[in-house]
N, C-alpha and C positions, 0 to 999 in steps of 0.2 A: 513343362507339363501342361496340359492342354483343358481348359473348363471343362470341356466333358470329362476326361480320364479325371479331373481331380473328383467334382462329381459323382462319379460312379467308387470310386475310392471311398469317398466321405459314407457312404452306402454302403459300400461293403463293411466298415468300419463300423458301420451303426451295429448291424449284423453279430457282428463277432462281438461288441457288447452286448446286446441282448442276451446270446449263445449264454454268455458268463452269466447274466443275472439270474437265466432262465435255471442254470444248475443247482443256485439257491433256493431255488421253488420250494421242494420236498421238505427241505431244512426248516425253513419259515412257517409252511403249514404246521408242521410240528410243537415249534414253539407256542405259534395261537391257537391251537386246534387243544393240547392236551391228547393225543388219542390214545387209546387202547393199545396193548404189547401187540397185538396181530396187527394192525395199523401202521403203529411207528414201525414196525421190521419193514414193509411193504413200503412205506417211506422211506425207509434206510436202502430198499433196492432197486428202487425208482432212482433216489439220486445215486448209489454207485453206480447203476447204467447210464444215465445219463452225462454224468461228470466223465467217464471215461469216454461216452462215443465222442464228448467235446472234444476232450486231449486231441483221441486219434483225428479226430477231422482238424483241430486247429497245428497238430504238428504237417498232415499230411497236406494243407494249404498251405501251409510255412513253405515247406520244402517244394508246393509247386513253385511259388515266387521266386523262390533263391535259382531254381532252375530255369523259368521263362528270363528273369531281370541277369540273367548269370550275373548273381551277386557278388558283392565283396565278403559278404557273412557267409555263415555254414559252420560246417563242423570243425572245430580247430583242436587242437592239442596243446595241453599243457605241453608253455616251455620254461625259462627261465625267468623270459620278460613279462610272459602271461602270471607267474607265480608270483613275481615281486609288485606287480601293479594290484593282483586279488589282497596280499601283505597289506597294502596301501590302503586299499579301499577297507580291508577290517578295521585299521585305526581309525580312518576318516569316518567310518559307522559308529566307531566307540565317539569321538568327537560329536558327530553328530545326532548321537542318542543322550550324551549330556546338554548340548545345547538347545535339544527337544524338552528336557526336563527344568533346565534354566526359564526357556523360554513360556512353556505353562506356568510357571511358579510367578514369575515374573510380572505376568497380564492375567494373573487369576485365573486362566482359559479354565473352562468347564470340560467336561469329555464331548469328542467331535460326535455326530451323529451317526457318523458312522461308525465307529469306535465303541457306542452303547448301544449299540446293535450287537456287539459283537459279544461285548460283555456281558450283556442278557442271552445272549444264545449259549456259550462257555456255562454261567449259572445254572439254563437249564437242561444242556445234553454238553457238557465236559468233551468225552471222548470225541463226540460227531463234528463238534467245532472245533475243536483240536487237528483233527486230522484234516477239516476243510483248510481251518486257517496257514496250517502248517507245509501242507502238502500240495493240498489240491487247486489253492487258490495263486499260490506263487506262481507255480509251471503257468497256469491259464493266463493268470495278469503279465506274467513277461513273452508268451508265445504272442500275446493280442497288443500289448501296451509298446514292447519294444521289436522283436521281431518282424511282425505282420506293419506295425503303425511304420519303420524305417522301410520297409520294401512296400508298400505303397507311395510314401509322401517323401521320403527323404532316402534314397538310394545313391545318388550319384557317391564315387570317391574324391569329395573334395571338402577341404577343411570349412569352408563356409557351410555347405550345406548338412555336414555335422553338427556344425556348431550352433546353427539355428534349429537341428530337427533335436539337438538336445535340451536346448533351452523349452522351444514347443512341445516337447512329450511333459518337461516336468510341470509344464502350464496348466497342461490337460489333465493327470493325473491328478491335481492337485483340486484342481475343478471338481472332478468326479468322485473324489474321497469328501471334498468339502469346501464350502464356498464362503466360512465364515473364517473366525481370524486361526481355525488351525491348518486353512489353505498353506502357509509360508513351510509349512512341516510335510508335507506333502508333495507338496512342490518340488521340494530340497531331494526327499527322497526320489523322486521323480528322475529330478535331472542325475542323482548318482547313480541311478541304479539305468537311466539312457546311457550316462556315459560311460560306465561298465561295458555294456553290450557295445558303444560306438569303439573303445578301445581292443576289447579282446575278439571283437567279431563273432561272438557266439555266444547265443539264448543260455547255454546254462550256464554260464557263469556268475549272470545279472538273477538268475535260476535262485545260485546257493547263497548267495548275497542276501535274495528277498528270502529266503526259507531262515536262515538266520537272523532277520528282522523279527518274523512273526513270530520265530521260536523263544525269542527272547522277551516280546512283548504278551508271551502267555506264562511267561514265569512267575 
C-alpha cells in the first residue's frame, strides 16, 4: 500500500470517527443542558436522524469497499463452522468478562472515562442510553472499527496480514476507549471482537457479539 493510499485512508478514517462522535452530540447537550420536554423531544429527533443517516452512509460505504476491494468479507450465512466458532466466542466473552472483573478488583481500577460517561448518561435519560448503548452504538463501532478499518488497511487474504490487522484494531480500540490502565480491557475486547469479523468474514456477527457486551454491561 502506497503513503499516499495509506494517507488518504488514515483521513478517511478520521472521518468515520468523527461521524460516530458527532451522533452523540444531541445525547450530551441533553445531559448538560437540563432542557425542557419540547427541547429534549427535538433532541431525541435530531439524534434519531442523525444516528440513522450515519448507519445508511456507513453501511452503504461498507458495501462500496467490499465491491471496489472485491473483498474476502460480505454477507455470509450461518453454517455450522460459523455457529460453533460464535459458541466459542460466547464462552471466551464469559472468560473474558470475569477476567475484566478479576482484573479491576485486583489493581483497584476506578471506572474508565469513558465508562462514567456512560454511567451518568444511563442516570440521567435510562431509555436514550440504553438504546444508544445497546443498539446504536455496536452496528456504528463495528461498520467503522472492523469492517471499514479491515477494507482500508488490512484487506489482503493472508494469514499475516490478519494477524497484524487484529492485533492493530485491538490497539486502537483500546486507545480510543482509554488510555489509562483500563486500556488492556479494551484492547482484549478489540482484538476478539477483530477476530470475530477476521474469522466469520462478516460485520454482524462481531455486530451480535458487541450488542451482547453492552447489554450485559447495562444490567
Amino acid at each position: 500500500m502506497k503513503i499516499l493510499e495509506i494517507l488518504k485512508n488514515c483521513f478517511y478514517l478520521f472521518l468515520l470517527f468523527l461521524m460516530d462522535q458527532i451522533v452523540s452530540v444531541p445525547q450530551m447537550i441533553a445531559m448538560y443542558t437540563h432542557p425542557n420536554a419540547i427541547i429534549l423531544v427535538l433532541l431525541v429527533i435530531v439524534y434519531v436522524a442523525t444516528a440513522t443517516a450515519v448507519i445508511i452512509f456507513l453501511i452503504q460505504f461498507y458495501q462500496h469497499r467490499l465491491r471496489v476491494n472485491h473483498s474476502i468479507y460480505g454477507n455470509r450465512r450461518i453454517n455450522r463452522k460459523r455457529l460453533r466458532f460464535m459458541i466459542l466466542m460466547v464462552v471466551l466473552w464469559a472468560v473474558f468478562l470475569f477476567l475484566q472483573t478479576w482484573y479491576t478488583n485486583q489493581f483497584g481500577i476506578s471506572t474508565s472515562e469513558n465508562q462514567s460517561v456512560i454511567n451518568q448518561l444511563f442516570k440521567n435519560m435510562p431509555v436514550w442510553t440504553f438504546i444508544d448503548g445497546v443498539v446504536i452504538a455496536p452496528i456504528m463501532e463495528e461498520l467503522i472499527f472492523r469492517g471499514l478499518f479491515f477494507e482500508l488497511f488490512f484487506r489482503k487474504n493472508e494469514r499475516a496480514t490478519k494477524v497484524i490487522g487484529v492485533i492493530v484494531n485491538g490497539i486502537m480500540f483500546g486507545v480510543l476507549h482509554d488510555t489509562g490502565l483500563s486500556f488492556p480491557i479494551y484492547a482484549l475486547m478489540g482484538i476478539l471482537l477483530a477476530w470475530t469479523y477476521v474469522y466469520t468474514k462478516d460485520v454482524k456477527y462481531g455486530m451480535a457479539i458487541h450488542v451482547l457486551n453492552n447489554f450485559i454491561a447495562f444490567l
